[in-house]
Phi, psi and omega in degrees: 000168189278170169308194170217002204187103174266113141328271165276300183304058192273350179275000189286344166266339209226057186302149177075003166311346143325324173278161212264340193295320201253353151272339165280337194291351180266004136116035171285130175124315193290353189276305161338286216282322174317303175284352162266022180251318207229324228228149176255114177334318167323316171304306204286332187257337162303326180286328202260331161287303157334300200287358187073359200305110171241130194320111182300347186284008183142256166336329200058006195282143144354105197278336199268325201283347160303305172275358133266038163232032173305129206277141176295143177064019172252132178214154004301168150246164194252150150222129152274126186242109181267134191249352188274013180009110204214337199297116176320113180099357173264109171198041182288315182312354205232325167296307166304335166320262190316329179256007202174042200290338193291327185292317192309287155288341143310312189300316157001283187278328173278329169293315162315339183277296236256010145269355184083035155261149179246004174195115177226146193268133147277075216250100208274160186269141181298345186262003165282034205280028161218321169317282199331303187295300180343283182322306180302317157333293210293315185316319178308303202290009203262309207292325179261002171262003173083001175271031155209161184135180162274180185038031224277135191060000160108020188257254206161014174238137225236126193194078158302135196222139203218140166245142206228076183282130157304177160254033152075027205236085155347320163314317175289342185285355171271135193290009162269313207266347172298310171297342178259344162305314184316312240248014206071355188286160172304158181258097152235175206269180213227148168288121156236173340314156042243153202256151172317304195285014143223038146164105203237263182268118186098001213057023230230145164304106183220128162268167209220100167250168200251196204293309200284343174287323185266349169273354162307341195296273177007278200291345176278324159296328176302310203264341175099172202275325191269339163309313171305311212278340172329322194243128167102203198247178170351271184276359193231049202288186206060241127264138140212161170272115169272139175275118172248159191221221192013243209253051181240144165328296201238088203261168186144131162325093170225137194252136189233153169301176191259173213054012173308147186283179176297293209310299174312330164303294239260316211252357217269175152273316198292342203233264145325292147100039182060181144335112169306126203042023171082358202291146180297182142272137186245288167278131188234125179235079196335311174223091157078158183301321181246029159279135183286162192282159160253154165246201196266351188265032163234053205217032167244353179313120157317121182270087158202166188296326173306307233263331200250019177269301178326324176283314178122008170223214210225149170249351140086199162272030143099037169261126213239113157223138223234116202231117201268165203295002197268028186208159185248166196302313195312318195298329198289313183303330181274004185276273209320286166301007174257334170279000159266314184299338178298316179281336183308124183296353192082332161333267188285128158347303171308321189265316189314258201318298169325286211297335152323290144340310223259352170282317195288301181309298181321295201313344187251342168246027169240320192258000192246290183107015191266065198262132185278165163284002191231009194270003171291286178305336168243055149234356178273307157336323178257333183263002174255331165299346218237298209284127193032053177232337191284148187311324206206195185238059170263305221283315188284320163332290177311347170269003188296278182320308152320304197260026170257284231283293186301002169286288210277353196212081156285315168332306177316296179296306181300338183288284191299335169293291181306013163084000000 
């Protein structure tokens, strides 16, 4: 069943909270404000550590136990908030844009107060271009209600917020080449160590969350750390908005406590609403383009990090996209890799050249329908060549979809060799 109470997805309770008027008459700011009064940056991050919040952009790592590890007494410090969302199947992030940008920026700002920062960024996907003004708005509107600025609210804390568009370059949402899109630079990714939060933008300690994690902030300081851990399981507390896609009734941003099974995202009325034209499922891609695949005997799977780890993939940005017996694994897979060689920044050899190779072959047997006798064993050849060699995880990503669809459908591939 739907929530009774939206974490994020909050205009589904509150219409119209995108105005700046009807997010504060519902008590948006106050939370801020509360906490540069009463609270110690210190405060802010044992709750937000308490609270399990594990970062939504992909990784899953712990958002509190992340901002302790900000190195002590070193200052400025950076917040990054990453916006490019780019990742195929992903677009949750645009919606809290567009319906709730002010949650948004609160989070923004309460996080920076609780690292001890003064100047935090937003770094928009280049094609976001009305998210952007939106964002440019609510800020405008945070700065003359006095909650950004110098002195805010007469508390002696000082706190500026800048929005930053890309060019639209997939590469940039990994969080070294985002900073280095920041610094002005080409967008590649950077060797670590040493990790952003002890030396990142400018070389400044800094940290980097994506959109849906830091509008999370808000409501765990408002409702307290056990109102949070209330919704989802153990290691996995909260919500998340999942982007579900492909060959469903109802494609669309519906946000569940997490451990919900898959089969309820996909088959619900409240949510998806089943299969188009009743056709079975044959593929499920769990997080996003560089999750590895699923099948239909996976589809009692928990939608939490354990639960779709326990399965053989990843969960990723919550983009669950769900593909029915009418499409064969190769096109999907040479779909899926001709947008990672397109997107490779070129830095490493493995991924510049794999994802080239891994495109040349697919496209003359998915798209041709032409298959040799050896191309199966050197598309296995390449993608174990690929596999953990690459500078960053744009290369291992691309190698997932080759090697999901010749793991579970191998059959498929040999039909195009056979002719």
């Amino acid at each position: 069943m739907p929530l009774s109470e939206y974490i994020i997805m909050r205009e589904l309770n509150h219409p119209d909270i995108n105005q700046f008027a009807v997010y504060r008459r519902v008590g948006g700011w106050e939370t801020y404000a509360a906490a540069l009064r009463e609270q110690t940056p210190a405060a802010l991050v044992q709750q937000v550590k308490d609270s399990g919040l594990r970062g939504r952009g992909g990784a899953g790592f712990p958002t509190g136990v992340k901002w302790g590890f900000l190195p002590k007494g070193v200052y400025p410090r950076y917040l990054l908030c990453n916006c490019d969302e780019s990742e195929p199947g992903t677009f949750n992030n645009h919606q809290i844009i567009d319906r709730n940008p002010h949650q948004v920026i609160e989070g923004v700002a309460l996080s920076a107060y609780a690292i001890e920062c003064h100047t935090a960024y937003i770094y928009m996907r280049g094609e976001f271009a009305s998210a952007a003004l939106l964002l440019e708005q609510a800020i405008a509107e945070a700065y003359a209600a006095g909650f950004l600025g110098k002195n805010i609210l007469g508390t002696g804390y000082d706190l500026d917020i800048y929005i930053h568009r890309g060019a639209g370059a997939y590469i940039c949402g990994e969080e070294t080449a985002l900073m280095e899109s920041l610094e002005g630079k080409l967008g590649q990714p950077r060797l670590k160590p040493p990790f952003p939060a002890v030396e990142g933008l400018y070389g400044k300690p800094t940290i980097i969350n994506n959109v849906e994690t830091l509008a999370n902030v808000p409501r765990i300081i408002e409702k307290g750390v056990a109102w949070y851990r209330s919704h989802g399981t153990e290691k996995s507390p909260g919500t998340k908005c999942f982007s579900i896609s492909g060959h469903v009734n109802r494609p669309g941003n519906y946000e569940l406590p997490f451990g919900v099974p898959l089969r309820e995202l996909i088959e619900s009325p409240e949510y998806a609403g089943g299969m188009r034209g009743g056709r079975p499922v044959k593929i499920i891609i769990p997080g996003g383009a560089s999750a590895p695949w699923l099948t239909a005997k996976h589809l009692d799977t928990p939608l939490d990090y354990e639960g779709v780890a326990a399965a053989g993939s990843m969960l990723g940005s919550g983009a669950v996209i769900v593909l029915d017996d009418s499409v064969k694994a190769p096109h999907v897979a040479y779909k899926m890799d001709e947008f990672f060689k397109h997107e490779s920044c070129g830095k490493c050899t493995p991924c510049r050249e794999g994802t080239h190779w891994l495109v040349k072959v697919l496209h003359r047997m998915a798209e041709e329908g032409h298959g040799e006798a050896n191309d199966i064993p050197t598309l296995h050849s390449i993608y174990r060549q690929m596999e953990g060699n690459c500078f960053c995880l744009l290369g291992e990503s691309a190698v997932m979809p080759i090697k999901s669809a010749l793991e579970l459908f191998p059959e498929e591939f040999e039909a195009i060799v056979k002719g």
